[in-house]
C-alpha positions as CSV (number, residue, x, y, z in Angstrom):
1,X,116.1,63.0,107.8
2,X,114.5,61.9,110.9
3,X,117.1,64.2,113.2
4,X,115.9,66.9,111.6
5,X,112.3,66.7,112.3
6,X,113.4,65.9,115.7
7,X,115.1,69.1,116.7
8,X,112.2,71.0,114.3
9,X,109.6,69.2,116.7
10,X,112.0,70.4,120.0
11,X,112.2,73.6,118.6
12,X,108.6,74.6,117.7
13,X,107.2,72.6,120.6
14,X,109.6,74.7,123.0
15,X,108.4,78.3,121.5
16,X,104.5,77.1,121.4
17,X,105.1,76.7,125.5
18,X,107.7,79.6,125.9
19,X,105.5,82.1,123.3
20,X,102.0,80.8,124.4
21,X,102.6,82.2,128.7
22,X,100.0,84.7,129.5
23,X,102.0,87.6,129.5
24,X,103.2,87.1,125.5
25,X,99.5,86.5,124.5
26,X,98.3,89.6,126.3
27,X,100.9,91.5,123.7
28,X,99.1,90.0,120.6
29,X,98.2,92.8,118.1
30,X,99.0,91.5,114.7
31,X,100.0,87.7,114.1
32,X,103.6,88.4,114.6
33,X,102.7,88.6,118.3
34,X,101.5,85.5,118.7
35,X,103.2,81.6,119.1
36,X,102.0,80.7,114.8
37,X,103.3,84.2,114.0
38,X,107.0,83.6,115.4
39,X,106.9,79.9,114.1
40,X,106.0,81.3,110.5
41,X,109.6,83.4,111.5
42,X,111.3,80.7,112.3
43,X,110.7,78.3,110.2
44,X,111.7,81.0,107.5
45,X,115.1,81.4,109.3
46,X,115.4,77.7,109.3
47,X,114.4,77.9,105.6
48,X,117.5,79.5,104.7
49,X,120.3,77.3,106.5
50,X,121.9,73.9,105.3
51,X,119.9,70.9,105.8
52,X,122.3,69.5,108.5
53,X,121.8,68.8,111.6
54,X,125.0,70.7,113.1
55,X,123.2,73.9,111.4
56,X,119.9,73.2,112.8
57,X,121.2,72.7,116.3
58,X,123.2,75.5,117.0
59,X,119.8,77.2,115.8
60,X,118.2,75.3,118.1
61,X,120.7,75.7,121.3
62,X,120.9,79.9,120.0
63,X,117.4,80.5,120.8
64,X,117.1,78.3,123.9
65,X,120.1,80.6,125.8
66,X,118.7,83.6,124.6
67,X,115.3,82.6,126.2
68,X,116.1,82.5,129.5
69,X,116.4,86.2,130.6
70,X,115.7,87.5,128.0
71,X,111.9,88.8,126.6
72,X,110.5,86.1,124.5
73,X,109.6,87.4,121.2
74,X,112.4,89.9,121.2
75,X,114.7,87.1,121.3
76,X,113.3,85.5,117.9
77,X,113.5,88.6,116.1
78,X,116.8,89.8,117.3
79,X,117.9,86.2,115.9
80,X,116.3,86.4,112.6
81,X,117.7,90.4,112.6
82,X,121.3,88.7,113.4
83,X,121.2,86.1,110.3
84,X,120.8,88.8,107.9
85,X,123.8,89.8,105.8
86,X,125.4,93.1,105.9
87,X,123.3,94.8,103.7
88,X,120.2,92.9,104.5
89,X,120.2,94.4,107.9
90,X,120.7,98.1,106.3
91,X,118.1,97.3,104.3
92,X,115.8,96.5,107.2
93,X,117.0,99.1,109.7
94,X,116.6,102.0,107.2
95,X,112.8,100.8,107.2
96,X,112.7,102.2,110.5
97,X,113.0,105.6,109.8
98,X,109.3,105.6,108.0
99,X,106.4,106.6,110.7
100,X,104.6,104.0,112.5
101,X,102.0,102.1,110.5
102,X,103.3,103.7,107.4
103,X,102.0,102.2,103.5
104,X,105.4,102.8,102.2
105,X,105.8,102.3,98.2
106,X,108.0,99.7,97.4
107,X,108.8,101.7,94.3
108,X,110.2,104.7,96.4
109,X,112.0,102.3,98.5
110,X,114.0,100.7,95.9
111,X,115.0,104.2,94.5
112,X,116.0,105.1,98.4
113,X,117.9,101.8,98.7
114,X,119.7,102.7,95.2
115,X,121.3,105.9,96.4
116,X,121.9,104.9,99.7
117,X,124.6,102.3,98.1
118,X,123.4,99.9,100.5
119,X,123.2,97.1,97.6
120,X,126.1,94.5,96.6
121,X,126.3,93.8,92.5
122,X,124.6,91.4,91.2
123,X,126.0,90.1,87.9
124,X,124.0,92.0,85.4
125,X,121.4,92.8,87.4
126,X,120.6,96.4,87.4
127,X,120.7,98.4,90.8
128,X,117.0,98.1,91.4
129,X,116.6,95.1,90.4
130,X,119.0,93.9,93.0
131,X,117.1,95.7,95.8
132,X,114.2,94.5,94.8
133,X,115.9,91.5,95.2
134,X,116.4,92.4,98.6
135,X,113.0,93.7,99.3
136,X,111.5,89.7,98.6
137,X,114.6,88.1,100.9
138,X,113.0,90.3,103.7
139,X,109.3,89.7,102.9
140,X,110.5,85.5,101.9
141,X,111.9,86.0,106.1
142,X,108.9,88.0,107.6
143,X,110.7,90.7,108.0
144,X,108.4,93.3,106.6
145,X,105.3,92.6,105.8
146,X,103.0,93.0,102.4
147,X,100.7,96.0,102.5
148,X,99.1,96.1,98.7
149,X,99.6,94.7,95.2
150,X,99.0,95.4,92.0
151,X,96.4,94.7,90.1
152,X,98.8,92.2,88.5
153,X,99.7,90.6,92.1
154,X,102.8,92.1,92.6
155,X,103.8,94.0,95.7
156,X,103.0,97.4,95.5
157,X,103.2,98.9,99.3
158,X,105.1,97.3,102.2
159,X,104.3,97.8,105.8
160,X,106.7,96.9,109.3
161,X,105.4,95.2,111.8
162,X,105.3,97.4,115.4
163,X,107.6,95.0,116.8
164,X,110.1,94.9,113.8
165,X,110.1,99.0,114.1
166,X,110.6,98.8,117.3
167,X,113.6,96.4,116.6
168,X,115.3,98.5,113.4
169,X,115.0,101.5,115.7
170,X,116.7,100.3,119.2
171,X,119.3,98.5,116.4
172,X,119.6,101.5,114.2
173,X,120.1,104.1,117.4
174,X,122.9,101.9,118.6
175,X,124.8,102.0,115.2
176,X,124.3,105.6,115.0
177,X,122.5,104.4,111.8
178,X,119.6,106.5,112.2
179,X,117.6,109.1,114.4
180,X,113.5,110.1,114.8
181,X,112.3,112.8,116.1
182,X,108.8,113.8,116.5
183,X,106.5,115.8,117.8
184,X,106.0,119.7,118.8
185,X,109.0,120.1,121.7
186,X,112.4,119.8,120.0
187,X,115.2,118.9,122.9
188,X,118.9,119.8,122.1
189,X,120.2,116.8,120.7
190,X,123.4,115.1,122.2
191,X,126.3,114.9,120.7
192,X,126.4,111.2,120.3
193,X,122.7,111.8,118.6
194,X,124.2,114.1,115.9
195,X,126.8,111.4,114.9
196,X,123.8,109.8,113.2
197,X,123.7,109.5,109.4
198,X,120.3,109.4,108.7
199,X,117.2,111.5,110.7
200,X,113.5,111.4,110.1
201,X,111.2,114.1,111.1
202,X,107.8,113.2,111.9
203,X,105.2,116.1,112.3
204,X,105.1,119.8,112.9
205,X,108.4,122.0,114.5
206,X,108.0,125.0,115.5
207,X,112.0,125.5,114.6
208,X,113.6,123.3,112.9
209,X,116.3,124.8,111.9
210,X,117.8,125.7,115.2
211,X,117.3,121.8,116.0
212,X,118.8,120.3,112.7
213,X,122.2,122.5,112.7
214,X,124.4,120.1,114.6
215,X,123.4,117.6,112.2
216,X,124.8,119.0,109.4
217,X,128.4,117.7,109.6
218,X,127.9,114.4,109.9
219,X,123.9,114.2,108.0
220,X,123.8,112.0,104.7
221,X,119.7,111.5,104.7
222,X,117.0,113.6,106.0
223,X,113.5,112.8,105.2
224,X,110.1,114.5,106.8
225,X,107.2,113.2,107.1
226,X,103.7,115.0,108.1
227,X,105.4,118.6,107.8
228,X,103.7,121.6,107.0
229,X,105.3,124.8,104.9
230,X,104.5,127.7,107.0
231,X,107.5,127.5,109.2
232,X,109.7,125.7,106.5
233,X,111.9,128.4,105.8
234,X,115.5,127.6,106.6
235,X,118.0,127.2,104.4
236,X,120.2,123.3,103.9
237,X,123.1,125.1,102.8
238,X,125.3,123.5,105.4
239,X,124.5,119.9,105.1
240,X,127.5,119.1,102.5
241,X,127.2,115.0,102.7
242,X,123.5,114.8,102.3
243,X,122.7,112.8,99.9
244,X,118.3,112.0,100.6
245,X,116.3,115.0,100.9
246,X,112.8,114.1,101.0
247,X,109.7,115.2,102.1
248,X,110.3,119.0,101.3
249,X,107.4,121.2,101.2
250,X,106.6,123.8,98.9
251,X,106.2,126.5,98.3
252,X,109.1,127.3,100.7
253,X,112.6,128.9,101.0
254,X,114.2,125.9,101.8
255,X,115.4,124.5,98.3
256,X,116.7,127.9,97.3
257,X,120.5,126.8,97.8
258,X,119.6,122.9,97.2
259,X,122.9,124.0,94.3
260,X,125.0,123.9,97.3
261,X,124.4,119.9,98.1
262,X,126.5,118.4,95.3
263,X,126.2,114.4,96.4
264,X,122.5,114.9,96.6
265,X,121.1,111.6,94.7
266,X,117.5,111.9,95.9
267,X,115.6,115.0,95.7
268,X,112.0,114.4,97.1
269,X,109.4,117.2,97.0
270,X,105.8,117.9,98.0
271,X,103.9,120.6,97.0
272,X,101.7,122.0,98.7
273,X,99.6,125.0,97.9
274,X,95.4,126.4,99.2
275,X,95.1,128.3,96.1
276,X,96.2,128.6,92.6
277,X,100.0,129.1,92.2
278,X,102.7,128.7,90.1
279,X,105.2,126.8,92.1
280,X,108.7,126.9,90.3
281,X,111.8,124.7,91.2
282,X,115.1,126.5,91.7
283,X,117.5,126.6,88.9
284,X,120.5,125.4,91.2
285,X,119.5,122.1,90.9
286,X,121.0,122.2,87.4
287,X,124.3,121.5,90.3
288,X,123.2,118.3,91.6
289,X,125.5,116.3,89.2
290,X,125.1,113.2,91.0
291,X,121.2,113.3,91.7
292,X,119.5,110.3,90.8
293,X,116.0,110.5,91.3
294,X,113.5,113.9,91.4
295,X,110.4,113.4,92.3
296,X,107.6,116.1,92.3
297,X,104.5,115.3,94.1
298,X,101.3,116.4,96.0
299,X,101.3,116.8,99.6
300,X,98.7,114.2,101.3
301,X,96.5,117.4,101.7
302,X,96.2,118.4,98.6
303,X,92.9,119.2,97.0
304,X,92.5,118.3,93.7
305,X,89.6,121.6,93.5
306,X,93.2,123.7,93.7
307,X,95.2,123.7,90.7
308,X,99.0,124.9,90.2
309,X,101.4,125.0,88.0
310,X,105.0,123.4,88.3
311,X,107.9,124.8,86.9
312,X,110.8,122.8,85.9
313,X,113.3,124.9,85.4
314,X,115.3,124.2,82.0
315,X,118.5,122.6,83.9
316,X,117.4,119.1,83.8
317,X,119.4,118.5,80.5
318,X,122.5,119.2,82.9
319,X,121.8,115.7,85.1
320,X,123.6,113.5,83.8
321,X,122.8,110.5,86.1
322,X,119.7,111.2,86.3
323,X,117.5,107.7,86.5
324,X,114.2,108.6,87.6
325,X,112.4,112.0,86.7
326,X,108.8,111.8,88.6
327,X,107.1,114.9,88.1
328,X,103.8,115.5,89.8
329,X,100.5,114.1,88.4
330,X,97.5,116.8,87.2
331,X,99.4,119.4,87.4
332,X,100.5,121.7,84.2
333,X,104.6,121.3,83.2
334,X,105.8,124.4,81.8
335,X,107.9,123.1,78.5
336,X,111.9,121.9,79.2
337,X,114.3,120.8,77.5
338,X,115.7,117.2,77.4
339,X,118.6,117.0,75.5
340,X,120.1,113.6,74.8
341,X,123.2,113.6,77.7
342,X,120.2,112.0,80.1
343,X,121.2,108.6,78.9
344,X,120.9,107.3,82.0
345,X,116.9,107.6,82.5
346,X,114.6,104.8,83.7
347,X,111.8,106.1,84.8
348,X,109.8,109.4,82.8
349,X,106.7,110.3,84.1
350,X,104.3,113.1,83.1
351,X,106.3,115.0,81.4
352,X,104.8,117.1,78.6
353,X,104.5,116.9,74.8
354,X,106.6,119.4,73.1
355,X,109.5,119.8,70.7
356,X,112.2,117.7,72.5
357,X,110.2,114.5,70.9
358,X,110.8,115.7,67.2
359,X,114.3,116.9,68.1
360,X,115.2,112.8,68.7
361,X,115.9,113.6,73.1
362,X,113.3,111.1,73.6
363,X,114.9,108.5,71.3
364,X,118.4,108.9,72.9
365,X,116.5,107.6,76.0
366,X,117.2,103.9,75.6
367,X,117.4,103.1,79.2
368,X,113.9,103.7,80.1
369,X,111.7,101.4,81.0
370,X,108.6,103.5,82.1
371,X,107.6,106.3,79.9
372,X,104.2,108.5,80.5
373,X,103.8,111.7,78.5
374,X,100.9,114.2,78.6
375,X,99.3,116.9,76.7
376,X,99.7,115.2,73.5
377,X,98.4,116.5,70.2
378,X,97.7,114.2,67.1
379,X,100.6,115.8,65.6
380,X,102.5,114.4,68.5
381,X,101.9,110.6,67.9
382,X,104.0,109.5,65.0
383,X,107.1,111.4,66.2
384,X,106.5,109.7,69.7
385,X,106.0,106.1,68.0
386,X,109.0,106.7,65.8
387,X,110.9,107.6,68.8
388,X,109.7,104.2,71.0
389,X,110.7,102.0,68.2
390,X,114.8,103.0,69.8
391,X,113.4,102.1,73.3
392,X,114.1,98.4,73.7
393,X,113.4,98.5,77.1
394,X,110.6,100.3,77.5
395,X,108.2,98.3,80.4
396,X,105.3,100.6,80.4
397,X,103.7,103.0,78.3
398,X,101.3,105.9,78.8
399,X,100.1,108.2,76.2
400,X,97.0,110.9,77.5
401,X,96.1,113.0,74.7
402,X,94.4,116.5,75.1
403,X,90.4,117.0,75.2
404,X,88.8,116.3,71.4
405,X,92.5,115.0,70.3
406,X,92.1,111.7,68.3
407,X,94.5,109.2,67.7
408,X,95.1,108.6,64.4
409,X,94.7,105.3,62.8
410,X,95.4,102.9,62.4
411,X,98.3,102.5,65.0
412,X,101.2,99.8,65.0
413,X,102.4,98.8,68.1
414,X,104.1,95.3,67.5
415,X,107.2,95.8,67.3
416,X,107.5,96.8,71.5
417,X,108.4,93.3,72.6
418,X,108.6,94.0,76.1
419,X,106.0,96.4,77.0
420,X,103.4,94.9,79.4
421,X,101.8,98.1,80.1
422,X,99.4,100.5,77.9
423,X,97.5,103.2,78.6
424,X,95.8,105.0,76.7
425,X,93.5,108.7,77.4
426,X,92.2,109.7,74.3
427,X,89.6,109.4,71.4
428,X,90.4,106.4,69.3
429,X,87.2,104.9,67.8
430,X,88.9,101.8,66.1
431,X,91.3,100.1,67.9
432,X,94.5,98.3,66.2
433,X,94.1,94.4,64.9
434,X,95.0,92.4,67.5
435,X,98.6,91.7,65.6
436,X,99.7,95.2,66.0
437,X,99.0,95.1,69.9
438,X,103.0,94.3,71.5
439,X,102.9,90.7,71.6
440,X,103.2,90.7,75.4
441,X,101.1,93.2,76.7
442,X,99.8,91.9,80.1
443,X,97.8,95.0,81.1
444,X,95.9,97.8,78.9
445,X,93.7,101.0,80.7
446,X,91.5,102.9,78.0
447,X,90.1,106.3,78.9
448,X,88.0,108.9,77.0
449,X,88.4,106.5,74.0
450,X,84.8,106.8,72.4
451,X,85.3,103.3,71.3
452,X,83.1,101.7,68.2
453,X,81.0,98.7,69.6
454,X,82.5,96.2,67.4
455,X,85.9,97.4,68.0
456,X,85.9,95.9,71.7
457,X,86.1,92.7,69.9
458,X,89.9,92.9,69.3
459,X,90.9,92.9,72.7
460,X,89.3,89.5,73.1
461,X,92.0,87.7,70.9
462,X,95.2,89.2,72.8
463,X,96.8,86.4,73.7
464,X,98.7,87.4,77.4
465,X,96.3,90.4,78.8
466,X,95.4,89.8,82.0
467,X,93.9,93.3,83.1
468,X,91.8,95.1,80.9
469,X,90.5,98.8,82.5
470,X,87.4,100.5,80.5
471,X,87.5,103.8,81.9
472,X,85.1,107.0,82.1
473,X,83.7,107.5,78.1
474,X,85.9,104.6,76.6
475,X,82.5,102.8,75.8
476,X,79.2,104.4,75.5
477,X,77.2,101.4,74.4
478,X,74.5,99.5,76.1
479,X,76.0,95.9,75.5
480,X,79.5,94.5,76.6
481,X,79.9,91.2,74.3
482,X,82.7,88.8,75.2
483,X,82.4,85.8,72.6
484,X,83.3,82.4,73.0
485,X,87.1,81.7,73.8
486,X,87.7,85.3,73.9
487,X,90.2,86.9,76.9
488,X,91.9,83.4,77.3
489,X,94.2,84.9,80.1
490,X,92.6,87.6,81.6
491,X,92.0,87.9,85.4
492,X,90.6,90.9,86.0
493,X,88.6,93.5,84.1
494,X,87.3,96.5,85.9
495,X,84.7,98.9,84.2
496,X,84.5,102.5,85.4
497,X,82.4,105.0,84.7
498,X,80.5,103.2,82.1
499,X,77.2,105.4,82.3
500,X,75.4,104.1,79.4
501,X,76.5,100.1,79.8
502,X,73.1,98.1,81.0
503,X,74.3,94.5,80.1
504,X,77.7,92.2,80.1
505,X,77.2,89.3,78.1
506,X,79.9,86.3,78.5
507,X,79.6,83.9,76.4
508,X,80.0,80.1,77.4
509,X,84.4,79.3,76.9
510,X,85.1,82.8,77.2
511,X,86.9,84.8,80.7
512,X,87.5,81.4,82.1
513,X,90.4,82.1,84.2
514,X,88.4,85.8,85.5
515,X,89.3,86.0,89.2
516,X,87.6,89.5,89.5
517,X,85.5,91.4,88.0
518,X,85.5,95.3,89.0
519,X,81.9,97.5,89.1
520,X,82.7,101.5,89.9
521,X,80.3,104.3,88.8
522,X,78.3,102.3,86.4
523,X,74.8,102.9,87.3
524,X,72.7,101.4,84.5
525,X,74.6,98.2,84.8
526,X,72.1,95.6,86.1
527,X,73.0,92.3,84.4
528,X,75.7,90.5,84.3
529,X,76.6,87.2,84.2
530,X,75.6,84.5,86.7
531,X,78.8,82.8,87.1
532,X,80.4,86.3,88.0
533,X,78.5,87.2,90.7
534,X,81.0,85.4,93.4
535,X,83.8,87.6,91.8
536,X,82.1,90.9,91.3
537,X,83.1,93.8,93.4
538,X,81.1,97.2,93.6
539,X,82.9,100.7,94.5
């Protein structure tokens, strides 16, 4: 082994001299920028070849040609860019198209990844899980960074690094794999330009239409970013191969002959509205046989004081491959159907209560693994259970009932073996015994649950939770009690909008493994335990 600590010792030693000049330290923005940063790269490129010392030296001899005319820190990403595989570097360039300094949701990404066929098979492994895959070989080589995580510690946002932008862009303009324009001036775009597969549009045009033409032939992803609606009226009728459209404000004209895009997969849109409006989804996208994902959101400038209603229009039934149906938080759903040919469903979210349940749609669903439905009555809650039991899958669970609607008890839910996720918005008084919680629940949110003081006490014994949310009116008593032993596992417990709690009590042997404790909107809260006090957080 000692050869290879020698060339490791050459190697670093040569960059800490080459990276550590003036002119490279003057550049430092973020650690990437400086001599540790591109050490921490390389040392994750090395991490990934043989442990020989004919692999480590032509490592070695690679970066010390490239360093002689060539920019420094440039070099050791264009090497690390160069070891990727095939669809590693798609992977990495398509990042590029996402505005500088973006939060982008690695959820999002993975769905983008999935349609854009950029992912080999992976024995079993499901499509996203093999990007996701993906996503943790470019994070395990530096090459995107970690923005957030989940409560739970997994990644949740991802961010690029200016320099890594910088390097998908120049690398994804050369390939013709990609194409950014921002800004108010449009030029007329070169033919070469237009040969590009996938464009990104970053800010306000004052028309696009006349700009985004010559793309059509040749477009298959077009996603905006920081677009208003006022002047979003054109029509994508001619781009034929398209297969991403994200980023599409409405109300607007623009979706009216979204029926004419047959490979559409993705179908990403924002609505955005100053006043209250019923904003309705056009009924040709009951043609987009081969969309995977539709999601309905908010625009960023959204208030939530404006309220509107979304229409889904009843074609969804006709998308067969549909995966992920994301419909957009707060807002009202007008009733659809959901027949049982959307087999294919992973991901259904916010999607109101209604007769589909007792017709058996929702237990023909036995691919999804997250499931939130709103607007629940009591009457609602056995079908719904019956349903789940089909649902082997099912990941995450979210049931939000309507005001003064009370769950009816007691309430069974043992038998989902691999949920790890409830939440629950709605009176419940008593909860269930902790045998008929799912055996590996690792996270449960309560909200507007009105609980009974000694009913808290359940939740202590649950064997895996790990996160444990007591929303706005889910206790209204003065005392939080946590006895001995109780919440073995659980890491973080975050109490919001408690207005009548005044005291936690811990007792000793119980919340040892606590690694935060969360204090928002609880304003007669004033003791809580010592031992805590290093791990509290206020908001």
């Amino acid at each position: 082994m000692g050869i290879y600590f020698s060339l490791l010792f050459r190697l670093y030693g040569y960059l800490l001299f080459q990276l550590n000049l003036p002119q490279n330290r003057q550049r430092s923005r973020l650690p990437l920028d400086t001599s540790n940063g591109c050490l921490i790269l390389k040392g994750r490129l090395l991490s990934t070849k043989r442990k020989t010392a004919e692999e480590w030296r032509s490592v070695f001899q690679n970066i010390t040609w490239r360093l002689i005319d060539e920019d420094r820190v440039s070099a050791v990403l264009a090497l690390s860019y160069n070891d990727l595989s095939f669809y590693l570097k798609s992977c990495f360039l398509h990042l590029g198209l996402f505005p500088e300094d973006s939060s982008i949701s690695k959820t999002k990404m993975i769905h983008l990844w999935v349609v854009e066929r950029f992912l080999p098979q992976q024995g079993e492994e499901t499509a996203e899980g093999v990007a996701e895959n993906c996503l943790n070989e470019l994070i395990n080589r530096c090459m995107v960074q970690v923005g957030t995580l989940t409560s739970l510690g997994r990644v949740k946002t991802i961010r690029m690094h200016d320099l890594l932008r910088d390097l998908s862009i120049s690398k994804g303009k050369e390939e013709s794999f990609l194409e950014i324009n921002s800004g108010q001036e449009i030029e007329s775009p070169t033919s070469q330009h237009t040969k590009c597969r996938r464009l990104a549009i970053h800010g306000e045009h004052d028309n696009p239409y006349v700009f985004l033409n010559p793309y059509a032939p040749y477009l298959r992803s077009l996603q905006f970013f920081n677009i208003g609606y006022s002047k979003f009226g054109f029509i994508f009728k001619d781009f034929k191969l398209l297969m991403v459209l994200d980023g599409v404000p409405m109300p607007s004209q623009a979706l009216s002959a979204v029926g004419n895009l047959i490979q559409l997969r993705y179908l990403g849109v924002l609505i955005r509205t100053k006043k209250f409006k019923k904003v309705t989804l056009p009924e040709s996208i009951g043609k987009l046989k081969n969309l995977h994902t539709l999601k309905v959101d908010y625009h960023v400038s959204f208030s939530v004081r404006f309220v509107c209603w979304c229409c889904i229009p009843d074609v969804i039934w006709k998308l067969k491959n549909l995966r992920h149906l994301l419909l957009v938080h707060g807002a009202g759903v007008m009733n659809f159907r959901l027949n049982n040919t959307l087999n294919n469903l992973r991901t259904l979210t916010n999607v109101g209560a209604g007769r589909w349940i007792e017709d058996g749609r929702l237990a023909s669903m036995t691919g999804l693994r997250r499931l939130k439905i709103v607007l629940l009555e009591k009457g609602h809650l056995n079908s719904v259970l019956s349903s789940i039991e089909r649902l082997h899958c099912l990941e995450s669970l979210s049931l939000e009932f309507l005001v003064n609607q009370v769950f009816p008890t007691p309430i069974s839910l043992s038998h989902f073996e691999h949920l790890h996720k409830l939440h629950l918005d709605g009176v419940i008084k008593r909860l269930p015994e902790p045998h008929e919680f799912p055996p590996n629940l690792i996270k449960f949110s309560l909200l507007n649950s009105d609980l009974e003081e000694d009913s808290i006490v359940k939740l202590q014994w649950l064997p895996n939770l790990k996160m444990l949310l007591l929303g706005y009116n889910s206790y209204k008593w003065t005392k939080l009690v946590c006895y001995s032993q109780g919440f073995p596992q659980l890491h973080i417990l975050h109490l919001l909008s408690l207005e009548y709690l005044e005291e936690l009590i811990v007792e000793e042997g119980a919340m040892m493994k606590l690694k935060n404790l969360k204090i928002s909107r609880c304003p007669s809260l004033g003791k809580i335990p010592e031992r805590f006090k290093l791990l509290t957080t206020y908001s």
